[in-house]
N, C-alpha and C positions, 0 to 999 in steps of 0.2 A: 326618257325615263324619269320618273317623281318619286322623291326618296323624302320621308318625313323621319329626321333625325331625332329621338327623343334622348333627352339627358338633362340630368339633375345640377352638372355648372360647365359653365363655358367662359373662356376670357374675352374677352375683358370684361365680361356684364358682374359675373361671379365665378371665382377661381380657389379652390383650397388644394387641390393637387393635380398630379399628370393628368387627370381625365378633364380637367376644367381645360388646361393645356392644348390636349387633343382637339377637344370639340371645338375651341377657337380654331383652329387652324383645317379640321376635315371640310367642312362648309366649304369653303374655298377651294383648296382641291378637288372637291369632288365638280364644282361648280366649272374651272377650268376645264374637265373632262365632259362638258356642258352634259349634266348630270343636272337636272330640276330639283336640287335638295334642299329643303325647309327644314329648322330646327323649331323644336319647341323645347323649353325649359321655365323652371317657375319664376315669377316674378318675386324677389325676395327682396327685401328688405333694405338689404344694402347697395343694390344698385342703383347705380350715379343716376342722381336729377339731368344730368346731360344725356345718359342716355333715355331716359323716361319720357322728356320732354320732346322726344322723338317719334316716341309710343301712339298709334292710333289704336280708340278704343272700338272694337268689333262688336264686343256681345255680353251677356249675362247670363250663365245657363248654369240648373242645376244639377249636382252631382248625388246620387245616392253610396252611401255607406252605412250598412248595419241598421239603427233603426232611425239612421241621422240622414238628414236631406241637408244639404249646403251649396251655398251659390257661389262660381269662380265666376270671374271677370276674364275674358281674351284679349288680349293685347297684341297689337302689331308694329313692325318695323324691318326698314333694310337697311341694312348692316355693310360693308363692303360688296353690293352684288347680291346680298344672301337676304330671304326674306327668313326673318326672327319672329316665333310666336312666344307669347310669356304668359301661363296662368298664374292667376291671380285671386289667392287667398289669404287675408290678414292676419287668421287663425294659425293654418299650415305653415305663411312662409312672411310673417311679416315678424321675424326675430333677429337675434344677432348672428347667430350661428348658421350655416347651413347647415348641418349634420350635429349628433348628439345629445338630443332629445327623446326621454324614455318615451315618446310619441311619434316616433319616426316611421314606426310601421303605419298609424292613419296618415299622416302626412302626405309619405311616398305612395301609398294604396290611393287617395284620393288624385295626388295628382295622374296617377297612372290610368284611373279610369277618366279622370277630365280630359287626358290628351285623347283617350276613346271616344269619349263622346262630342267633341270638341268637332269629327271629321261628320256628323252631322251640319254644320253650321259656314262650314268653307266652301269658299268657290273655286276648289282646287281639291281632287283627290289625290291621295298616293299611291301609286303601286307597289310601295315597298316600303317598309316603315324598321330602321333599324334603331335597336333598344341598346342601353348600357349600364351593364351592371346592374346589383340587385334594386337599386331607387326605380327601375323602371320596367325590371322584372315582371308585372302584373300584364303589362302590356298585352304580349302576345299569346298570355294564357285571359283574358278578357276578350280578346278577338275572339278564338278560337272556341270560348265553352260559353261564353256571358253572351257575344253579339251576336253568336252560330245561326240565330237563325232571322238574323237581318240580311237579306242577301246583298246591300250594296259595300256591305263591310267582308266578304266569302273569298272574293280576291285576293284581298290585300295581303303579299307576303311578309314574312316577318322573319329579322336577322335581331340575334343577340350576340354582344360583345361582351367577354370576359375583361375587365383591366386589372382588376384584381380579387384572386378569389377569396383572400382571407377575407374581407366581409361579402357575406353570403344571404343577409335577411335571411337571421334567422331568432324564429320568434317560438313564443306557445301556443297551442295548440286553441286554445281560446281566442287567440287572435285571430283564428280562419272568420270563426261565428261573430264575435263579439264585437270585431272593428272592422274587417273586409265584409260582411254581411254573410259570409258564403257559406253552403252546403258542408257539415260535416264528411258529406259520401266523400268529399273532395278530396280528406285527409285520408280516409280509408282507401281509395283507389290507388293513391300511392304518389298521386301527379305534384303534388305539393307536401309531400311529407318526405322526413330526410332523420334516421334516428327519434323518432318519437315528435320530433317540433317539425313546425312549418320552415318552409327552404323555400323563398323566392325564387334564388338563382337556379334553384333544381326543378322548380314551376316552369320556368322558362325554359330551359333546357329539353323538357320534358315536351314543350309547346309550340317554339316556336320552329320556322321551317329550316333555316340555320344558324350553325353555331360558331361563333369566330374569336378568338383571342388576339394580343397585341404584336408577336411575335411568333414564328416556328419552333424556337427552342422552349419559349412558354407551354405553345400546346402541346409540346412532350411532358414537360412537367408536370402537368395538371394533370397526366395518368396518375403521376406518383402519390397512392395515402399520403408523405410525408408532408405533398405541398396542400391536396386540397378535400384530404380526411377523406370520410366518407361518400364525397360528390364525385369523388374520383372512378369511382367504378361507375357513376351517372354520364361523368363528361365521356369513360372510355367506349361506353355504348352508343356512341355520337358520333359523327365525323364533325370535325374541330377545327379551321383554317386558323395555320396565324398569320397576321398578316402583321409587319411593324408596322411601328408609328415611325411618321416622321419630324422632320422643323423648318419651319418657314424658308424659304429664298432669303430673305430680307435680316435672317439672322447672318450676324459675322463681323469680323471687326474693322470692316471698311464700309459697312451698311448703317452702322446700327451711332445713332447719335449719344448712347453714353459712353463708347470708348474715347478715352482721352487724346490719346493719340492713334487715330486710325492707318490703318496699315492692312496690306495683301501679302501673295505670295510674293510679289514683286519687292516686299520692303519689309521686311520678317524684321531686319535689324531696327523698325518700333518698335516692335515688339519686348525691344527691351528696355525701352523710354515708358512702354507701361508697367511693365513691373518695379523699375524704379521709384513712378510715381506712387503706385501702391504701397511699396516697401517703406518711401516717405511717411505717407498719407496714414498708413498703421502704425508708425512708431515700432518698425522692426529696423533691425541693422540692413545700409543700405552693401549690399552685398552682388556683384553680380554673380560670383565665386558660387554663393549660398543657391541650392536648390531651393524651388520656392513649393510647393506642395498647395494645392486649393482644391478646398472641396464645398459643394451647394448640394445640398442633400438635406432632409428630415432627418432631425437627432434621433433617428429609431433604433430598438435594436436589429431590427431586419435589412437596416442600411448597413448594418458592421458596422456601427460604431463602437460598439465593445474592441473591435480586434485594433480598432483606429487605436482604442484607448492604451492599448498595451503596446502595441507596435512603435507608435512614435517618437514616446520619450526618448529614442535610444537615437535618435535624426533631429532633435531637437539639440540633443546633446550637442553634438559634432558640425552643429552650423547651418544643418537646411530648416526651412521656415514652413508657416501652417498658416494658412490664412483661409475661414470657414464661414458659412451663412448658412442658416437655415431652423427652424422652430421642429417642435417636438417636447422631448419627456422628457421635463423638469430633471430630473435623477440623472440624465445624459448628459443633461446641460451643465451641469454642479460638476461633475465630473471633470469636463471639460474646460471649464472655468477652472478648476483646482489645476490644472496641466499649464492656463495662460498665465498663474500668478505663479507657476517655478518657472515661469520662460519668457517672462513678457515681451523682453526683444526680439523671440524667434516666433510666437505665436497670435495671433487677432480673431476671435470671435464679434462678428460684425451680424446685427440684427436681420433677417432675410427682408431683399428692398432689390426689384430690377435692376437697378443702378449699381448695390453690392456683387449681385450677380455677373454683371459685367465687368466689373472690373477684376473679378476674379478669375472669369475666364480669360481675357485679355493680359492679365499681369502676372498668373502662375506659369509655370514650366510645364507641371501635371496635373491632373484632375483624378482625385482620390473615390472610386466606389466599389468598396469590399465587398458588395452586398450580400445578405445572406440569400437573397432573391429581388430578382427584377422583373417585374412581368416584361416593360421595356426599357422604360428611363430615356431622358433626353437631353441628358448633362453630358452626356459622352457623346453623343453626337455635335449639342453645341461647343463642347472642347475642342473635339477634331475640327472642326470649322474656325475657330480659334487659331488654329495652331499650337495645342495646349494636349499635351498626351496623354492619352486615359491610362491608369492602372485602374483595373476590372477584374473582378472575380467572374469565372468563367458561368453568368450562370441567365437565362430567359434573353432577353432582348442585348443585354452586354455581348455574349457568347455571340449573338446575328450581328451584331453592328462593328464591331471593334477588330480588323483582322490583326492576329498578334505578330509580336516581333520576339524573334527568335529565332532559335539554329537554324530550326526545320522552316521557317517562313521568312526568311532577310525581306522581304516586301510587305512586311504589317506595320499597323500602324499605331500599336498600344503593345500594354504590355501585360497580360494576361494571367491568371494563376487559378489553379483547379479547387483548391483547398481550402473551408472554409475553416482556417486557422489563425491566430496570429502568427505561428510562425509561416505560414505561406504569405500572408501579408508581409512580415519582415520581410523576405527574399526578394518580394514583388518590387519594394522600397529601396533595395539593395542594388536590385538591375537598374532601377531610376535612377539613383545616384551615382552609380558608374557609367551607365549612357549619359549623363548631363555631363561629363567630364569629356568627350567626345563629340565637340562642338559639328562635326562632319555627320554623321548618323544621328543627333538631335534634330538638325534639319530635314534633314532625308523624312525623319518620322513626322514633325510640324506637316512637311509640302503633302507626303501622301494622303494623311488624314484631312488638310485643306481640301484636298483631290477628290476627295470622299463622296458618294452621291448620296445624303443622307435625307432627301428633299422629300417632297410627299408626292411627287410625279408618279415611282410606280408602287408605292402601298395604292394609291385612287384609281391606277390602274388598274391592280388586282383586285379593289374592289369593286369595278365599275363591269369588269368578268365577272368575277361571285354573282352581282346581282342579272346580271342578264340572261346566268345559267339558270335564274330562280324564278324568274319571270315570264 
């Protein structure tokens, strides 16, 4: 089976959030599942001269858009096992940022037909070409209406992946004509309109042959107006798999070269020689009394930081600690900064850094995510591999991954809460802090979560099903 993975970042080359995440880590699984998968993604700007200098150059070919012709550069490499494609345009992708340019729709429109026409030029077809998210959207509506009547491209099936639907590419209406080049009928038939504007991910939805999200409890949500507006009644006329994400083998705190002092189920009591050292190392009180609270999240508000905001001071108060990483909205951050100068010995905002990351999973007690929504998240998974308890709002990939502890479930292994409130946050904070006093059932919660099979074995298996029933 040959699977041509398209997506807009992948770690280690370029990474801004979970989908960079994922695609570092699907390659390999699905590769294990000896699955023929090649990724392409663009060549941008900031990826390392070490990986570059790796790069074989293939080709030069050009790309039409609107009434612009422009030439991409293909680039090649293998990666872990994984053979790596990179288009290459100075224009599109040679900036600082990946995303956030009022030019993002030529950008992604160009690279989306480069990777199209790029399968002219290989000595490797695929049978399966799966898409993500709206960056790449164009795809399998390009296949399907642009190449329809090149027969060696007629085959080729095509899966799109939802990660998240709040960005949806969505543009005006002049954008069909004026930068994709394309046929007004296009907006009128309805395949790419959504509310008066163009809709990528509703292009694709519309195109391609199936549809798949991160999670099971995500593809229930995306019926819901509330989580994905108007696309919703798009996604419900779909059949939608979700399938989770997962994370690496090689994460955990006897694997991984930044924990300080590594440790297993066999030796949990390091586990408290790392939070020591943390508790040092941030200039909080060295407490082992003190719960320790950590959280690696984006300062958004759809992470529940707001409820973070309210809920804490009151655990701050009374001796348990915060220790946090992660970038986002200036206004979140101010906030949160004003929280660290009334607490400074009970709280640490540390810059997001690998390294921060582990030591926060390795030296808190819990792992804090209210969120207002997850498609899946991987911070609760790397926590329970930790040894490190999630509190999780019941809600997309949290809900699939985290089984709660509680009356009805004495075998869970986090601690779950339905309500996206602060005071349902409080309560959640309240059960943490009374299980942390019950050094007997703290454990119990660490080992099971340890126990957890949170690995990318069977998401690659269920997707290496999906695709065999499409092929």
């Amino acid at each position: 089976m040959k699977v041509l993975y398209v997506v807009s970042e992948a770690f280690p080359f370029a990474k801004y959030g979970g989908l960079g995440e994922v695609a570092g880590e699907y390659p390999k699984a699905m590769a294990a599942q000896n699955v023929d998968v090649r990724v392409v993604m663009p060549l941008y700007q900031g990826i390392s001269d070490v990986y570059r200098e790796q790069m074989e150059f293939m080709i030069s070919y050009p790309v039409n858009l609107a009434l612009e012709t422009a030439f991409c550069g293909l680039y090649k490499m293998e990666y872990e096992g994984v053979i790596w494609y990179f288009i290459e345009n100075e224009r599109c992708f040679g900036r600082d940022m990946l995303y956030g340019y009022p030019d993002d729709d030529m950008r992604f429109a160009f690279f989306s037909k480069a990777v199209c026409a790029m399968l002219r030029y290989l000595d490797w077809r695929p049978e399966l070409i799966h898409c993500n998210d709206w960056q790449t959207a164009l795809v399998p509506f390009y296949l399907r209406d642009y190449y329809a009547q090149n027969q060696s491209f007629r085959p080729i099936k095509t899966v799109f992946t939802i990660h998240n639907v709040e960005f949806q590419g969505d543009f005006s209406y002049e954008t069909l004509t004026d930068v994709f080049g394309l046929s007004g009928i296009l907006f009128a038939e309805g395949t790419l309109e959504l509310d008066g504007n163009v809709n990528l991910m509703k292009g694709a939805i519309e195109t391609a042959d199936c549809l798949t999200t991160v999670s099971p409890t995500y593809a229930r949500e995306l019926t819901a107006p509330d989580a994905a507006g108007p696309l919703a009644e798009v996604i419900l006329s779909h059949d939608i798999h979700g399938i989770r994400n997962g994370i690496p083998e090689d994460v955990g705190p006897d694997r991984s070269a930044l924990v300080r002092f590594p440790y297993d189920q066999n030796s949990l009591a390091k586990k408290r020689d790392n939070k020591r050292f943390m508790q040092e190392n941030r200039g909080l009180v060295v407490e082992e009394s003190a719960a320790v609270f950590g959280c690696v999240s984006r300062l958004l508000p759809r992470k529940g930081m707001d409820l973070l905001a309210q809920a804490i001071p009151a655990f701050l108060e009374r001796g348990c600690e915060l220790v946090m990483t992660g970038d986002g909205q200036p206004e979140i951050l101010e906030q949160m900064q004003a929280l660290q100068a009334r607490y400074p010995d009970r709280m640490a905002i540390l810059p997001y850094t690998e390294e921060n990351a582990a030591e926060i999973f390795a030296g808190a007690d819990f792992l804090l995510m209210p969120s207002l929504e997850e498609p899946c998240g991987t911070a609760q998974m790397q926590a329970m591999r930790y040894g490190t308890v999630p509190v999780v709002r019941a809600t997309g990939g949290l809900r699939d991954t985290v089984a709660p502890f509680d009356g009805d479930h004495p075998l869970g292994c986090g601690l779950v809460f339905d309500d996206y409130t602060a005071q349902a946050l409080t309560e959640a904070l309240e059960r943490a802090e009374n299980l942390y006093s019950d050094p007997e059932a703290m454990e119990g919660l660490r080992r099971r979560g340890m126990e957890t099979d949170v690995s990318w074995r069977k998401p690659a298996e269920e997707y290496q099903r999906l695709y065999e029933s499409l092929i």
